[in-house]
LORO-925396 format. One line per 5 residues: number of its first residue (from 0); their letters; for each residue x, y, z of N, C-alpha, C, CB. Coordinates in pm, whole numbers, plus 32768, in hexadecimal, padded with zeros to 4 digits. Glycine has a CB too. Layout:
N
NUM> a> X/Y/Z/X/Y/Z/X/Y/Z/X/Y/Z | ...
END
This chain:
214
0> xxxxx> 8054/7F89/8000/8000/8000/8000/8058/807D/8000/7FA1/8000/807A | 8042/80CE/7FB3/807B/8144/7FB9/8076/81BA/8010/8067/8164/7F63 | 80E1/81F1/8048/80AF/825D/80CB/8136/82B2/80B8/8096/820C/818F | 80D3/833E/8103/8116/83CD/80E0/8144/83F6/8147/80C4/8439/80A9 | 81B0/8458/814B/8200/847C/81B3/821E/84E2/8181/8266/842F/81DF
5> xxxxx> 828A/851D/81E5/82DA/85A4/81C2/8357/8595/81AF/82D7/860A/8222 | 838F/85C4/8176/8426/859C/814C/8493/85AB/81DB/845E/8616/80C1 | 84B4/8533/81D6/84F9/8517/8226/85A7/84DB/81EA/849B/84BD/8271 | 8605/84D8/8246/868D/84B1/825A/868D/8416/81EC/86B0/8498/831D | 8616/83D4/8249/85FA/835F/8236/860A/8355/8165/8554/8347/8290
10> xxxxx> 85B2/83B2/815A/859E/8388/80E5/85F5/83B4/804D/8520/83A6/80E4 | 8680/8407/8087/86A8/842E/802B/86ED/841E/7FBF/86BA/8458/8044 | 8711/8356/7FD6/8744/8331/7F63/86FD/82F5/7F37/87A6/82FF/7F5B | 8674/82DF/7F1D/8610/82B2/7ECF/85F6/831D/7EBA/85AF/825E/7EF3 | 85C5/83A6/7EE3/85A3/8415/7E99/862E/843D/7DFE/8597/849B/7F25
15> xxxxx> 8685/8434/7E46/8731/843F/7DD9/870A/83FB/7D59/87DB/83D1/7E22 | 86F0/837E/7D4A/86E8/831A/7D26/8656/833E/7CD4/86FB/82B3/7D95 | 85E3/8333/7D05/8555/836B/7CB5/8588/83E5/7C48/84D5/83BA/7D37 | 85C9/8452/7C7F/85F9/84D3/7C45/8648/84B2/7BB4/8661/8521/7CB7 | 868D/8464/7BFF/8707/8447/7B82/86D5/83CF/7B02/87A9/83F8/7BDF
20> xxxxx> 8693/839B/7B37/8653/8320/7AFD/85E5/8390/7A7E/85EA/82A9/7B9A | 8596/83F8/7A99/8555/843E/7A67/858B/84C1/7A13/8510/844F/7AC0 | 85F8/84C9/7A57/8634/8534/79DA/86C6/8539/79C8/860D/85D2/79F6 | 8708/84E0/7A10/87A0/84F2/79DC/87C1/84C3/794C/8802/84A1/7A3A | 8817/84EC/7924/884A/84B1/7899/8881/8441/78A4/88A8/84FC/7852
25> xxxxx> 8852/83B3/783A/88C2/834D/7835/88F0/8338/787D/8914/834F/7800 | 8989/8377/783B/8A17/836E/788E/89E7/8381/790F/8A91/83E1/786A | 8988/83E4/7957/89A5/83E4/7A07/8966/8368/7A14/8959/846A/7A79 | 88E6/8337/79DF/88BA/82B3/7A1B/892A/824A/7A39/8856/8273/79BC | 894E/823A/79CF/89C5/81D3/79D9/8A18/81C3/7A31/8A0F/81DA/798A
30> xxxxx> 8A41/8236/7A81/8AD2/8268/7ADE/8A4F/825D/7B42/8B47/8327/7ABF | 8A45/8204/7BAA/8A0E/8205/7C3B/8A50/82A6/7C5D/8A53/816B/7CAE | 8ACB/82A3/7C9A/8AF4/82EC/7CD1/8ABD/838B/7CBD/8B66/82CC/7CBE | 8ADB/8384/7C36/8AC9/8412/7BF8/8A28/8423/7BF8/8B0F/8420/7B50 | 89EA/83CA/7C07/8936/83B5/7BEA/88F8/83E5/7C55/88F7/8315/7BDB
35> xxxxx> 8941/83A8/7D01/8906/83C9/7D79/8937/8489/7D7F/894E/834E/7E06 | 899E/84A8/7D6A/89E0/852B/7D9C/897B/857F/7D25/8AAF/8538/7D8B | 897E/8565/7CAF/88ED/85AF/7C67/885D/858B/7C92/88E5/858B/7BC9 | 8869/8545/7CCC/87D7/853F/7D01/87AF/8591/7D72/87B8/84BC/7D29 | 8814/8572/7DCA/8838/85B1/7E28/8827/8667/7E37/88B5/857F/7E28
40> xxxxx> 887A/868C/7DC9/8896/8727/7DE3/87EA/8762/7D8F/8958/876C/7D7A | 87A4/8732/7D1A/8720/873C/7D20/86CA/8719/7DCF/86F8/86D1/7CA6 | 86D6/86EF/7DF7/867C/86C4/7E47/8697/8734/7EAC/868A/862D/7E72 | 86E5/8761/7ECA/8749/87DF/7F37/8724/887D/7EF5/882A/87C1/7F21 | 873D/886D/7E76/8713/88D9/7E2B/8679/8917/7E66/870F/88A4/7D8E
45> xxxxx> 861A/8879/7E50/857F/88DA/7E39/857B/88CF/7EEF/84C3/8872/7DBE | 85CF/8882/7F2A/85A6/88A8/7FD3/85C5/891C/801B/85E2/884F/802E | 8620/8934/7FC7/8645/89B3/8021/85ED/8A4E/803E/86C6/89DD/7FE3 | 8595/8A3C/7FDC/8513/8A9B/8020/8493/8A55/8017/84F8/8B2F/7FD0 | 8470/89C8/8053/83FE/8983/8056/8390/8991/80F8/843B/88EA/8037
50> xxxxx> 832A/89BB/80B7/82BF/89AA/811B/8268/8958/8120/8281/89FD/8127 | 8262/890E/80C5/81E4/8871/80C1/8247/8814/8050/8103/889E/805D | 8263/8792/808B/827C/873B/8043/822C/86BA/8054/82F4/8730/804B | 822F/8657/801B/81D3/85F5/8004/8265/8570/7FAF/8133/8647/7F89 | 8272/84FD/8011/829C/84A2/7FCB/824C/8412/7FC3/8316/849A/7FF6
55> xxxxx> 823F/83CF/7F60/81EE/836B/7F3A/8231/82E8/7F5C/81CD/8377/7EAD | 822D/826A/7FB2/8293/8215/7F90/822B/8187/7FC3/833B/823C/7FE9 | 8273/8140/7F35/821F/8098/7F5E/826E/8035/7F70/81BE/8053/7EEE | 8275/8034/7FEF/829D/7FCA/8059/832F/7FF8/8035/826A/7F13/8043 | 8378/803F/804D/83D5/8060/8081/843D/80C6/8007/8407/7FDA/80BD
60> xxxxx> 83CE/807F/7FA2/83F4/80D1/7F18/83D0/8177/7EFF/83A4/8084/7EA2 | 8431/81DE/7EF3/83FC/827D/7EC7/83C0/8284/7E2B/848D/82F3/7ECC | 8375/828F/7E19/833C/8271/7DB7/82DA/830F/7D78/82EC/81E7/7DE6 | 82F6/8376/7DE5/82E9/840C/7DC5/82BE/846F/7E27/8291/841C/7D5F | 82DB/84E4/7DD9/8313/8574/7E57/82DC/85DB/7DD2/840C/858B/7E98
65> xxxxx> 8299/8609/7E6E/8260/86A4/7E2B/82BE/86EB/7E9B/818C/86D6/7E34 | 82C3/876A/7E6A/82F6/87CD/7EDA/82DC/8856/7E86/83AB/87B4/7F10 | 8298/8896/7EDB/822C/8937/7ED2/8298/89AA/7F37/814F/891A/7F44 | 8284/8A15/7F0A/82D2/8A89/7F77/8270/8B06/7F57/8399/8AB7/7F4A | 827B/8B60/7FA4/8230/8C02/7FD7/8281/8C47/7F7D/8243/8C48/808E
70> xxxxx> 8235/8C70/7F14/82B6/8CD8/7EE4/829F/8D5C/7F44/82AD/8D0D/7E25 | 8235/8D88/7F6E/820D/8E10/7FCB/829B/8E17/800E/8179/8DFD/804E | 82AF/8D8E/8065/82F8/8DA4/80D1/835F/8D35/80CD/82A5/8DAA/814E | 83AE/8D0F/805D/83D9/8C70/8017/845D/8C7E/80A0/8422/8C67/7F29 | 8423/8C2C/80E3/849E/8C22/8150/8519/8BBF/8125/845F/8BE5/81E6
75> xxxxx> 858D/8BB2/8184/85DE/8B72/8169/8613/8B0F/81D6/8628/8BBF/8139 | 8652/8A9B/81B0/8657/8A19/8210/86EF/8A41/8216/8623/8964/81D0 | 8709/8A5B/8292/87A8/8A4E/827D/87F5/89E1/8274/87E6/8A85/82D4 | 87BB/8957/82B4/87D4/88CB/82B3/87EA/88B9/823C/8774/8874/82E4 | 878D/88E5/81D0/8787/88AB/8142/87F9/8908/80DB/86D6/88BB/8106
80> xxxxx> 8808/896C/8105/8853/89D4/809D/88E9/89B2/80CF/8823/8A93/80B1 | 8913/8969/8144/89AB/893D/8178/8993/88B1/8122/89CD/892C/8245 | 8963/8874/80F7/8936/87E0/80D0/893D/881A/8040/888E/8794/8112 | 88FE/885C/7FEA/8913/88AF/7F94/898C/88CD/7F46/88F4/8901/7FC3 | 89C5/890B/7F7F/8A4E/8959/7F82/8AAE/890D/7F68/8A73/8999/7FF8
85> xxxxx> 8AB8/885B/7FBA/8B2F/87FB/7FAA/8AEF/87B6/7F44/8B63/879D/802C | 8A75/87AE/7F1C/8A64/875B/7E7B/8A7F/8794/7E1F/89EA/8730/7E4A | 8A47/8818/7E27/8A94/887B/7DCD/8B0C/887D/7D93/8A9F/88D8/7DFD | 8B76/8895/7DD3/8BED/8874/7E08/8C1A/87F6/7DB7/8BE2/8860/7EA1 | 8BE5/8778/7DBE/8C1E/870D/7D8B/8BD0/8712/7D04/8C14/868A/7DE7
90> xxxxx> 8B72/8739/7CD6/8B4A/872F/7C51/8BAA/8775/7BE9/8AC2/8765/7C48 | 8BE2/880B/7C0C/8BFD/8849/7BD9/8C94/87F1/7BD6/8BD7/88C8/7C02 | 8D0A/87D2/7C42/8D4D/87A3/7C1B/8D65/8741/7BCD/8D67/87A4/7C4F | 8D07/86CD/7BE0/8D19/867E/7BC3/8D00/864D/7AE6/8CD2/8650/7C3A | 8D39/862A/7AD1/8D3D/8652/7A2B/8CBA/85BD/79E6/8E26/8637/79D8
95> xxxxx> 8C89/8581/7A26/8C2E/853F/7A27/8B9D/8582/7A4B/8C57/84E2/7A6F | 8B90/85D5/7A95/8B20/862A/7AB0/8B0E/86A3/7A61/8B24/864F/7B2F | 8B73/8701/7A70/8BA9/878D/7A4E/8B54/87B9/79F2/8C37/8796/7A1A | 8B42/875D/7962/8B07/879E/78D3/8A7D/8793/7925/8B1A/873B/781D | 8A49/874E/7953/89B8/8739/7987/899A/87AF/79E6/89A5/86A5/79D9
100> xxxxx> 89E8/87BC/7A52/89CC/8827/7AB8/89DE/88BD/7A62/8A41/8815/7B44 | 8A3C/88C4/79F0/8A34/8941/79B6/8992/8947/794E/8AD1/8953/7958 | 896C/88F9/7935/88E7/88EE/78AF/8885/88F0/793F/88D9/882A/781D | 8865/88CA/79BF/87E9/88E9/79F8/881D/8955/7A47/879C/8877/7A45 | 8869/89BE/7A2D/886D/8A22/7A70/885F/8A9F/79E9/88F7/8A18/7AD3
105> xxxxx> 8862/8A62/799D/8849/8AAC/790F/8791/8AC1/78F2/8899/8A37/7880 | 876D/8A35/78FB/86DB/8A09/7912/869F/8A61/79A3/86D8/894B/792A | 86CC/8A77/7A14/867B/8AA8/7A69/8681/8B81/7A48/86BF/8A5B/7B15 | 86E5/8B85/79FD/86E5/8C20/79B8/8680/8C53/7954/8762/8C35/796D | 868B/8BDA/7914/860F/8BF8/789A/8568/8BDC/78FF/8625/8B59/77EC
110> xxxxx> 854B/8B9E/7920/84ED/8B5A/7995/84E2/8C0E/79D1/8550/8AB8/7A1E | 8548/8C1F/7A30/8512/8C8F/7A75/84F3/8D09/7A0D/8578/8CBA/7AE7 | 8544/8D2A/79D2/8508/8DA5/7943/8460/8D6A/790F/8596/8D90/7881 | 843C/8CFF/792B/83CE/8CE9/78E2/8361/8CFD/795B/83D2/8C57/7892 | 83BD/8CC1/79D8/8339/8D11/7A41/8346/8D93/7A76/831D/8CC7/7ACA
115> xxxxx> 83A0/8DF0/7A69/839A/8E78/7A74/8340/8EA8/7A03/8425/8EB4/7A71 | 8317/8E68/7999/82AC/8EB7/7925/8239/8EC6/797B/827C/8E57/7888 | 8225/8E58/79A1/8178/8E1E/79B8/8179/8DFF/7A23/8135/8DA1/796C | 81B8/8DDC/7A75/8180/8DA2/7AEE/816C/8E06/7BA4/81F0/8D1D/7AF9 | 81A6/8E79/7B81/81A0/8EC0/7BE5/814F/8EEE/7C60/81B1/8EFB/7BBC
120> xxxxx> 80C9/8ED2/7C21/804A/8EDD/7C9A/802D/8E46/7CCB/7FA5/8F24/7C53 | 8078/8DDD/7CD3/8081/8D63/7D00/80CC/8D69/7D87/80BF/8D0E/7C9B | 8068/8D3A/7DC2/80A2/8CFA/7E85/80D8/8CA5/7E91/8049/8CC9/7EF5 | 80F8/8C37/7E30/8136/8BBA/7E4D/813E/8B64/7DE3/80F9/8B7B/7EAF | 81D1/8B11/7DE6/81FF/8ACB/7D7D/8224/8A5A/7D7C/8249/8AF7/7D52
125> xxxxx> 81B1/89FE/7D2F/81E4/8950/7D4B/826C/8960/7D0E/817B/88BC/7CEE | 82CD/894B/7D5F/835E/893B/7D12/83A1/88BA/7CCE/83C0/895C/7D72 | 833A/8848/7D0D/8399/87DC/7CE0/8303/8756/7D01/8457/87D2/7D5D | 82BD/872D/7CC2/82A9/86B0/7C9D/82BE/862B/7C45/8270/86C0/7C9A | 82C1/85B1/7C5F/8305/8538/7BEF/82BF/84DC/7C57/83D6/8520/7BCD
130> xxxxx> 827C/847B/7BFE/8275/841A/7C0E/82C0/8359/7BB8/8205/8449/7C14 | 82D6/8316/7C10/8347/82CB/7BBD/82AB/8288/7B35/83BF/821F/7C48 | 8329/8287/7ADA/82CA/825C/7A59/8285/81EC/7A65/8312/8245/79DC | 82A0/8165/7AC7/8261/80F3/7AB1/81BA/8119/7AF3/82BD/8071/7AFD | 8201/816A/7B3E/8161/819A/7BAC/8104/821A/7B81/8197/81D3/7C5F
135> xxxxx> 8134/8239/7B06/80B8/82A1/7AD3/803D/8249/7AB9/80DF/82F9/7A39 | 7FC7/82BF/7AB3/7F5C/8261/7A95/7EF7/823F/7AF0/7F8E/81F4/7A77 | 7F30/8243/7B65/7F01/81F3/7BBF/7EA4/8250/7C33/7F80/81A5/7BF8 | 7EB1/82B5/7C09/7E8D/8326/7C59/7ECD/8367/7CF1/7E0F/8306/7C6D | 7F2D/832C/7CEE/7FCB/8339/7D54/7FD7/83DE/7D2C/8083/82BC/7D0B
140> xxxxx> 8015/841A/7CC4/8008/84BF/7CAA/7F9F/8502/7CCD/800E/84E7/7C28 | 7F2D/84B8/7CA8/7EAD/8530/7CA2/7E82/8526/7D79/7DE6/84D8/7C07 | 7E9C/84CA/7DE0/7EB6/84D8/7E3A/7F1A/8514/7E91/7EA8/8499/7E3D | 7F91/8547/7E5B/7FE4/8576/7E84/7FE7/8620/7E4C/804A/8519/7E68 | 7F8A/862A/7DDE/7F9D/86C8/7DB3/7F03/86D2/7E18/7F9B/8701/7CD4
145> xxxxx> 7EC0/864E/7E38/7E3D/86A7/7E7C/7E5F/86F6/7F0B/7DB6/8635/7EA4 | 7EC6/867F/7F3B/7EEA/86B8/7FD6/7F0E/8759/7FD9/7F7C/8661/8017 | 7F5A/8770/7F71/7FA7/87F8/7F27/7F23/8870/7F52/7FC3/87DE/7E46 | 7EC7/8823/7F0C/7E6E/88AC/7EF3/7E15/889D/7F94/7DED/88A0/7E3E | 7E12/8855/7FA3/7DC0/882F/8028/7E36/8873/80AE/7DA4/8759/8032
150> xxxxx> 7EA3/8890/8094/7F0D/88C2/80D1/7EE5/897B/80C5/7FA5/8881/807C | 7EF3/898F/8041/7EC9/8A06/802B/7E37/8A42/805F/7ED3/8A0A/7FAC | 7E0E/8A02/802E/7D5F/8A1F/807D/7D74/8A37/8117/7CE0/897C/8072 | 7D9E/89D9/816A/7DC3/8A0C/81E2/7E20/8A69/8224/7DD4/89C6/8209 | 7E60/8AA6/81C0/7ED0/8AFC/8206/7EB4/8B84/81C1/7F7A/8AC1/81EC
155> xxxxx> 7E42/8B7F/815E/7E2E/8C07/8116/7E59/8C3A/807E/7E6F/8C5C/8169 | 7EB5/8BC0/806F/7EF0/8BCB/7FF6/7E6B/8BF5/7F8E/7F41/8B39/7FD2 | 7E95/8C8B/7F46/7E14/8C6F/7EAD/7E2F/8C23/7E46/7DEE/8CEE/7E51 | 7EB4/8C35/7E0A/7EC8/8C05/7DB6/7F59/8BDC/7D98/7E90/8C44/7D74 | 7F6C/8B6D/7D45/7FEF/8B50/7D15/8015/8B76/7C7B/8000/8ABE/7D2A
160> xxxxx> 80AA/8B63/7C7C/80FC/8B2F/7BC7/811D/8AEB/7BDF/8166/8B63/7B69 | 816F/8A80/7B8E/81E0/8A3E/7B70/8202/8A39/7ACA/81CD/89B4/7BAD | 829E/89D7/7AEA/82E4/89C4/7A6C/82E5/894B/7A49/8360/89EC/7A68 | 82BE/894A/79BC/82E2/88B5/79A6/8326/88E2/7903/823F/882F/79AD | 82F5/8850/78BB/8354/8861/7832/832D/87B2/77C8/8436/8870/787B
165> xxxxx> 8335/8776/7773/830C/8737/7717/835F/86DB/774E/830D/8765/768F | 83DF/86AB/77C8/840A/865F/77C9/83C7/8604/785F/8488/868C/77AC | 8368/8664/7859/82E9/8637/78FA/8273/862B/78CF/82CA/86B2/7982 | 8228/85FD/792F/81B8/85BB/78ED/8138/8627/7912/81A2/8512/792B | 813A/868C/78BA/8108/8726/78AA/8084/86F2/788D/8152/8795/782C
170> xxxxx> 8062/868C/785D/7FD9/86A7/7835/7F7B/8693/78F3/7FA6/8614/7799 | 7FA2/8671/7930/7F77/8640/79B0/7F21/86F5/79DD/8022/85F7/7A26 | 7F57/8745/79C6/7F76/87DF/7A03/7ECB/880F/7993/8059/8843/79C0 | 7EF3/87C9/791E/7E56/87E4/78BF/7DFC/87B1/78CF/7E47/87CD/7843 | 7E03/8722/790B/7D85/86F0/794A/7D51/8707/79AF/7D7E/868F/7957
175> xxxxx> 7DE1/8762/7A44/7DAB/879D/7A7F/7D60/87EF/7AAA/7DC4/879E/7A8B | 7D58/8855/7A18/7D0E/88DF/7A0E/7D53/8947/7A28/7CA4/88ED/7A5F | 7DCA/892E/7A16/7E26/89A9/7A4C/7E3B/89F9/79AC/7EDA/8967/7AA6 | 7E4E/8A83/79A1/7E80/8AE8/793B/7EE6/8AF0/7956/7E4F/8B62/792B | 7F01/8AB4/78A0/7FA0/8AC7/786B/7FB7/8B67/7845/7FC0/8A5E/77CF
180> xxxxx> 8019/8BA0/7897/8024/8C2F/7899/8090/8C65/7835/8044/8C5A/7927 | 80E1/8BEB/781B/814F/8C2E/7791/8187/8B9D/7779/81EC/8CC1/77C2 | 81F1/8B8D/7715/823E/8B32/76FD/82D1/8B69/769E/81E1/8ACB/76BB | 8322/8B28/7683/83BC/8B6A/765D/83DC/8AD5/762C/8435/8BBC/76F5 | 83EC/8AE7/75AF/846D/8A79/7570/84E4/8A93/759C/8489/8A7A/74D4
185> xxxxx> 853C/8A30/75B8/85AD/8A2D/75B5/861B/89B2/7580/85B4/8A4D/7620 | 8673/89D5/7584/86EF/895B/7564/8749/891F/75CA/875A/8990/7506 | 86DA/892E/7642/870F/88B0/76AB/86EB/8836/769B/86EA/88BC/7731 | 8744/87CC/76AB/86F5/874B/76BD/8701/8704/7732/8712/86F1/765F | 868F/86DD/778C/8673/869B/77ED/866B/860F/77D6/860F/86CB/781D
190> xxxxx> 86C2/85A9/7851/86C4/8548/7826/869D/8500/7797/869A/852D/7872 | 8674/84C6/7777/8637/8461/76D4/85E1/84B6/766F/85B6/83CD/76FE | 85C5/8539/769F/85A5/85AC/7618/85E2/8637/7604/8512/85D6/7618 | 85F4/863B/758B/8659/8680/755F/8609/871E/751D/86B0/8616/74ED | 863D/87B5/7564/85F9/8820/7559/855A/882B/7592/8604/8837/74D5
195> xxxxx> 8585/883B/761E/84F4/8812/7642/84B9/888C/7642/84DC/87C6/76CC | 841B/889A/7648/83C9/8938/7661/839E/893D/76CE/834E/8962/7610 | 83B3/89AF/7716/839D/89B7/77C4/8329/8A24/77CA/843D/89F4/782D | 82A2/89FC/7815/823B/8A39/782A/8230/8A59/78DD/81CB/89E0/77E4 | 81C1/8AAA/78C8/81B8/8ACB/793F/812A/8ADE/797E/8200/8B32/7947
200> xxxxx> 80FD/8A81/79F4/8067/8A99/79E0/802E/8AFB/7A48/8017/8A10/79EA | 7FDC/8B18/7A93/7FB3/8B43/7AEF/7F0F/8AEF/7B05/7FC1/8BDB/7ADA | 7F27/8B10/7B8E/7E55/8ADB/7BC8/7E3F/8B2B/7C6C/7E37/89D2/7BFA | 7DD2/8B12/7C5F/7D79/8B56/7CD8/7D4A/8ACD/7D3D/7CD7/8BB4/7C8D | 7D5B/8AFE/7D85/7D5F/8A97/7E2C/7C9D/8A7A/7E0B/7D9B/8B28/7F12
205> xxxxx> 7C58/8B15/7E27/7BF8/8B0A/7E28/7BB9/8AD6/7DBA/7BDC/8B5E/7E4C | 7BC0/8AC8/7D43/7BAD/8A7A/7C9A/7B93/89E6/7D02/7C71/8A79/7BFE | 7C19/89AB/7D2F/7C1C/8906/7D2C/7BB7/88F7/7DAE/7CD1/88B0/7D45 | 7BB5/8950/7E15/7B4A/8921/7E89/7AD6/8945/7E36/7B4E/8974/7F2D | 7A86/895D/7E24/79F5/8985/7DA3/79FA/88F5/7D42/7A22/8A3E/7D16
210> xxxx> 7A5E/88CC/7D29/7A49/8869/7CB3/7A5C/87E1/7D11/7AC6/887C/7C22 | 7A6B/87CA/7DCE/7A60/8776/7DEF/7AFE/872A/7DE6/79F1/8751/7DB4 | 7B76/876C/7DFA/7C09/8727/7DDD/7C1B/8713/7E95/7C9F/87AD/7D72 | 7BD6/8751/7EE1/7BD7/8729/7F55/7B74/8722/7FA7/7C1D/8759/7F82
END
């Protein structure tokens, strides 16, 4: 049976591992080593200003992680930004990571220029959901983005954005009912597709309680 938690210590080399499994290139899959430390410094990245996370795991398996933050007031984990800092650190040295850590730091520039257009009257930003591919389908995502909004509803949140892109499974965000607020071609490629297009959606807390999401 599947059950949700909050991201914990516990879970961070199955979270490494989900991350990398979902968007590293090839070559990092291949290299364990190089696979956990990219998984790793994603996973540190979106924690370091997280206020609701959500991890999915069956029977002992991570199998997916949402994680949401305040942009009003996007606080910061200092636990996570020292944790941060030394993956950082080894991606960039390391000549097995390096081209990768330079292309998603290229990717989060274009990403933010696309939410400085449009996204500015937004309270809050799913920063990071994936679910592992064998377990789409199953309605494992659409429970874990409900807690999200059911999170928001209670704390006041109106409304969210997020980022996604053609190498994620974007259509999920259209069946949600959420408005696609812009999109940008580019000539990044994320893991197994090559020049992906990165959109950006937004939704209303109050939209999904009215339509019954909680």
């Amino acid at each position: 049976m599947v059950e949700y938690h909050e991201v914990s210590e516990e879970y961070f080399d199955g979270l490494a591992e989900l991350l990398s499994n979902t968007w590293a290139t090839p070559d990092i899959r291949s290299n364990p080593v190089a696979m956990k430390h990219n998984g790793l410094s994603s996973l540190f990245f979106f924690m370091v200003h997280h206020t609701y996370t959500c991890v999915a795991v069956d029977e002992g398996k991570v199998i997916g992680l949402l994680v949401s933050t305040s942009v009003k007031d996007r606080p910061c984990d200092m636990k996570y930004a020292k944790l941060l800092i030394k993956e950082i650190a080894y991606v960039i040295c390391n000549p097995d990571t390096r081209d990768s850590g330079m292309e998603w730091g290229r990717y989060t520039q274009i990403a933010k220029g696309l939410e400085d257009k449009v996204a500015s009257e937004y309270e809050a930003e799913l920063e990071l959901f994936v679910v592992d591919e064998a377990y789409r389908g199953q309605g494992i995502g659409t429970r874990m983005f409900k807690s999200m909004i059911e999170f928001f509803h209670k704390t006041g949140v109106k409304n969210f954005f997020l980022h996604t892109d053609t190498a994620c499974t974007y259509q999920f965000y259209d069946y949600a009912g959420l408005k696609r607020l812009g999109a940008l071609q580019s000539d990044i490629n994320s893991a197994d597709v090559e020049g992906i297009e990165l959109y950006i959606y937004g939704g209303e807390t109050e939209d999904f309680v009215k339509r019954g999401w909680i």
